[in-house]
N, C-alpha and C positions, 0 to 999 in steps of 0.2 A: 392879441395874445390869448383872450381868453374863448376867442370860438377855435383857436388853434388847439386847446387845452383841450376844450370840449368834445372834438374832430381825433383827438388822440385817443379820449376813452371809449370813445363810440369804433373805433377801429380795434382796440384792443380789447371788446368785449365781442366784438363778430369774429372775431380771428380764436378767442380764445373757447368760443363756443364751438367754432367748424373743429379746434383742437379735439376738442370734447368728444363732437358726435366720431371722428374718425378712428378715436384710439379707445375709447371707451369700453372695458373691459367690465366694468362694474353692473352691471345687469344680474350677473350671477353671481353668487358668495353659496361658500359652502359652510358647514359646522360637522365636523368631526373630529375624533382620535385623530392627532399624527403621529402616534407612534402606539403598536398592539403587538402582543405574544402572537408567534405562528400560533394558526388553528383556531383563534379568537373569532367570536362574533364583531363585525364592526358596522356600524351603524352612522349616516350618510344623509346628513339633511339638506337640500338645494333649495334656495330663493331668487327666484325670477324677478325684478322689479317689472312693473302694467305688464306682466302675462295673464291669458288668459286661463281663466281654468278648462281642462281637458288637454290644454297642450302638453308638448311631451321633451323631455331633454332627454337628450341620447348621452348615456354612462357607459364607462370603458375604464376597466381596472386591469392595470398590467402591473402583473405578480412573478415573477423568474418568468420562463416561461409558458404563463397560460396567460390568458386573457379572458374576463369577468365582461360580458356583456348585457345591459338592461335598458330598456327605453322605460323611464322615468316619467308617467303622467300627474301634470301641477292640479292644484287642488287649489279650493278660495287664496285667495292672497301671493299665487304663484310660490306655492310650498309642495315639496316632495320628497318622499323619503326612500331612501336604499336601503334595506337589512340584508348583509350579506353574512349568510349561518355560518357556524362554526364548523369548520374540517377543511374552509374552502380556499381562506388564505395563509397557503402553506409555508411560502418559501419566504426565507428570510432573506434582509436586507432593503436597498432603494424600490417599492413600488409607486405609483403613478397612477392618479387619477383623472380623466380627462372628460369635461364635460360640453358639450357642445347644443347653444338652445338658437337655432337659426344660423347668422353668421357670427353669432358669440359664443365662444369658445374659453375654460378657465381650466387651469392645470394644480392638482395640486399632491405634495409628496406625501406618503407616508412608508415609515419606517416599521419594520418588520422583524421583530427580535425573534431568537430562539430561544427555546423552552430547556429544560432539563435534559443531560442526557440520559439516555437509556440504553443507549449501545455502542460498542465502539469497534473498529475494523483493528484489526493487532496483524502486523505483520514487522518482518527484518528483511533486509539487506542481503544477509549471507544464511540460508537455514542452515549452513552448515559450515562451521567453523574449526581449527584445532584446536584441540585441547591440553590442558596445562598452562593454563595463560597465553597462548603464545595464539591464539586469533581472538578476533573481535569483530564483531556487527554493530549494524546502526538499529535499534526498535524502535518503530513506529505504530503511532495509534491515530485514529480518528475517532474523536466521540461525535456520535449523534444525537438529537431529539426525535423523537418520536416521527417526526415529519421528514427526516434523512439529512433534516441542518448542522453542521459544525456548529458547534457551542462554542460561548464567548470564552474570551481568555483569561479567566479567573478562577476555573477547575484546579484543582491539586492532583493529580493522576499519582498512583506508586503500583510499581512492579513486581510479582513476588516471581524470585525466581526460584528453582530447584533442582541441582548440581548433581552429576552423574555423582555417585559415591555418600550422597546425603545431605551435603552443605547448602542452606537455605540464606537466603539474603533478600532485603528489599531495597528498592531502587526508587527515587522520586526522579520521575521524568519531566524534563524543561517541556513547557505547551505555552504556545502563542499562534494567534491565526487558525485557532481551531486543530492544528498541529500538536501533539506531542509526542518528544525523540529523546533517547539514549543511548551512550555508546554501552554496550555490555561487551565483558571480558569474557575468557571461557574460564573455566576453574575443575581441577580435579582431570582425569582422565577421559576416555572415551564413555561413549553413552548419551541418553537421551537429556539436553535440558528443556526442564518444561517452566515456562513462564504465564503467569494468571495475575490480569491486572482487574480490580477490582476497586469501584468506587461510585459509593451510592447504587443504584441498580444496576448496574455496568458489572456483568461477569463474562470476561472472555480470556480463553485459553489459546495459547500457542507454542507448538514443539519443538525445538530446537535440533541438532546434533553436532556432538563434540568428536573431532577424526582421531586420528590416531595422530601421532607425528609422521615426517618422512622417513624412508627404508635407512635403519642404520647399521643394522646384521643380517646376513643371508646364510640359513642353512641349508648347504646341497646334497641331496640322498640320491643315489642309483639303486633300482633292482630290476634283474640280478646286477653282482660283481664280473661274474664271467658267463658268456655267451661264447657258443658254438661257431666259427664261422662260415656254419654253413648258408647263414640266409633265412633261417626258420625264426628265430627267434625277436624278438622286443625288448624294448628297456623301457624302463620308465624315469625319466628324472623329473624329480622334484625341489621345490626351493620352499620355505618358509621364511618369511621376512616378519622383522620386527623391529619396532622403532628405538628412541634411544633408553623408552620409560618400562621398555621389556615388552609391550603390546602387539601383539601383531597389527601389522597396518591397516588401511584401508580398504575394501573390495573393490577391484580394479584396477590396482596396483601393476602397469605394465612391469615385466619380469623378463629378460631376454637370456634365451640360454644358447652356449656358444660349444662347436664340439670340432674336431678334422675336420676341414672342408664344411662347415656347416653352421647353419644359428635356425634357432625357431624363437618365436613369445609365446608367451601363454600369461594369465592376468589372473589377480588372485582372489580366491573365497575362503574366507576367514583365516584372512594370512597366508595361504598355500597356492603354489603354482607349482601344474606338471606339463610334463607330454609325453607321449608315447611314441616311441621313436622304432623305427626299424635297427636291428642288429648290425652293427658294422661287419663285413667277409674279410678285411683284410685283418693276419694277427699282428698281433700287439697289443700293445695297451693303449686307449685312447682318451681321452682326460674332455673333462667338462667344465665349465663352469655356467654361474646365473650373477646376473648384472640388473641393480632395479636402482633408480636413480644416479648418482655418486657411489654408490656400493656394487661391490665384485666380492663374489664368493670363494673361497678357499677350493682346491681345484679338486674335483672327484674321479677317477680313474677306475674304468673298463678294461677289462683284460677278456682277449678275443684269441680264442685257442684253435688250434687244429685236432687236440686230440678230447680230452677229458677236462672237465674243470674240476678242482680241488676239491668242492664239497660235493660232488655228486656220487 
């Protein structure tokens, strides 16, 4: 029993040795920071166990990506060091260190924070919304560091907005994930809104626009009233549209105008839509109208003579 004993330790110490030399990872050990501000200096001390001096380990930093390459020469005692300057490790978040001296290989993480912002991208959803309350956007910001990283999510962001008509307001924006978002209302009438968010050195500007509402009156104009039927002459119709807050609508405004035998569009600049239309030959009177959305205009009437017209 006891050379069986003996038979046991002696296998359990050659077994546990070949364990050793085959998995044995420890040759190398590193001392460094694992966790530095983008743009830090970071500093990278490597130990060789019986290396000799002159030899060299091969260093490989993966940062977003770039990759950081150096062949590392050991020095008495298998010691070497990495200084990698400041500006070089930008990107934040998981990078990786990977060191390799022969067929030993050691890996190790280091984290990579962001810095303060300094800028932020400002943008919406809708540049352009109606006005009167009655649309809405989403605003969105990204802040950055200096390095182009989303900052952590512990920022307070607030909004200053500035209402066609004068009415000023501030808004605190939800941010998580490097993200901050608001819904904004519109307020007041047509016109520019201008939004400036500001916080810490973060000053960025972004312009809005508040529409009109949709066509809710249409006024129709002919000139002349009477034309010749001889074929010489032109009309002109026109419509001006305005919504229900008394404004004229928006540029662009499809406007359809409808006559005898006939229709044209025409689309409008600062509320107004015409066309120039050939004189009708046959007499009578010929009636118009202009149609923009849901709205129809009150009906205008040409009168097409054979002989003189009344005010001439």
């Amino acid at each position: 029993m006891k050379l069986l004993g003996v038979l046991a330790l002696v296998v359990a110490y050659v077994l546990g040795n070949m364990t050793f030399a085959l998995t044995d990872r420890t040759r190398i050990s590193v001392k460094a920071e694992d966790t530095l501000y983008a743009g830090e200096t970071w500093t990278v001390t490597v130990f060789v166990i019986d290396a000799e001096a002159g030899e060299t380990v091969r260093a490989t930093l993966i940062n977003g990506l770039q990759m950081l390459r150096a062949n590392l020469t050991l020095g008495d005692g298998g010691v070497a060091l990495w200084r990698i300057p400041a500006g070089q490790i930008v990107q934040a978040g998981q990078s990786l260190l990977i060191l390799r001296y022969d067929e030993h290989e050691i890996r190790y993480p280091l984290r990579v924070l962001p810095t303060d912002s300094v800028s932020a991208d400002l943008f919406a959803t809708l540049n352009q919304l109606m006005a009167y309350g009655e649309g809405e956007t989403t605003v969105i910001s990204l802040p950055r560091d200096e390095w182009g990283n989303t900052t952590a999510g512990d920022e307070q962001l607030w909004l200053n907005s500035h209402y066609p008509g004068g009415h000023r307001d501030t808004h605190e924006l939800t941010y998580a994930g490097g993200l901050g978002w608001l819904t904004l209302q519109s307020r007041g009438g047509p016109g520019r809104l201008r939004l400036t968010l500001e916080q810490g050195r973060i000053v960025t500007n972004l312009e809005l626009h508040q529409s009109p509402g949709r066509p809710h009156d249409i006024t129709l104009s002919l000139a002349p009233g009477c034309v010749l039927n001889d074929g010489r002459d032109t009309v002109l119709v026109g419509a001006t549209i305005m919504d229900a807050h008394g404004n004229t609508v928006a540029d662009g405004t499809l406007v359809t105008f409808t006559w005898r035998n006939g229709q044209g569009v025409g689309r409008t600049v600062d509320g107004r839509a015409s066309l120039r239309l050939p004189a009708p030959t046959r007499t009578g009177w010929v009636m118009y109208r202009a149609a923009a959305g849901e709205v129809i205009s009150m009906p205008e009437f040409l009168q097409v003579t054979q002989g003189f017209c009344p005010n001439d």
